[in-house]
N, C-alpha and C positions, 0 to 999 in steps of 0.2 A: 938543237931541234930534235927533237921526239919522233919515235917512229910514229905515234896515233897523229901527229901534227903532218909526217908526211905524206898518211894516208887520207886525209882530208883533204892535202892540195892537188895530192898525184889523182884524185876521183875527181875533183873539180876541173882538173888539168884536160881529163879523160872527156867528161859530157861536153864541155867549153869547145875541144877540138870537135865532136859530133858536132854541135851548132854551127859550128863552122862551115864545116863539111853540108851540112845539109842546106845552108844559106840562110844568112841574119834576119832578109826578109819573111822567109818561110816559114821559122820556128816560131812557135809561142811562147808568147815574154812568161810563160810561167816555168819554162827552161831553164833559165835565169837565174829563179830562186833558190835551186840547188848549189850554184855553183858560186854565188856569193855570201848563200849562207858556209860551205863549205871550204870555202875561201878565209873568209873572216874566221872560223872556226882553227883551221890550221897558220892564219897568221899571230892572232892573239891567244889560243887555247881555250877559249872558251866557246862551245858548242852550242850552239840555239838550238838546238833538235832535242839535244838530251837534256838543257833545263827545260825544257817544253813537255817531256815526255817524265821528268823527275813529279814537277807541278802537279800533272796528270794522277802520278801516284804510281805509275808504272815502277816497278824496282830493278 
């Protein structure tokens, strides 16, 4: 495991517990999207944000 792999799950770990905290019902399901993309990003290594922003053209 890679430190950028545990930094991906330790941030997802991070919002996932705020959701928590603030109540399942309460939060907006767009909350979510961080923490699955950042999830999947530090289980497999592959990052949906950064081929999303590579596409982009961003460098």
């Amino acid at each position: 495991m890679t430190a950028l792999r545990m930094q991906f799950i330790s941030i997802a770990v991070m919002v996932f517990i705020g959701i928590m905290l603030t109540g399942f019902d309460k939060v907006h399901w767009f909350l979510y999207l961080p923490v699955i993309m950042l999830s999947f990003a530090g289980i497999t290594g592959i990052c949906p944000g950064l081929l999303f922003w590579k596409k982009v053209g961003v460098k």
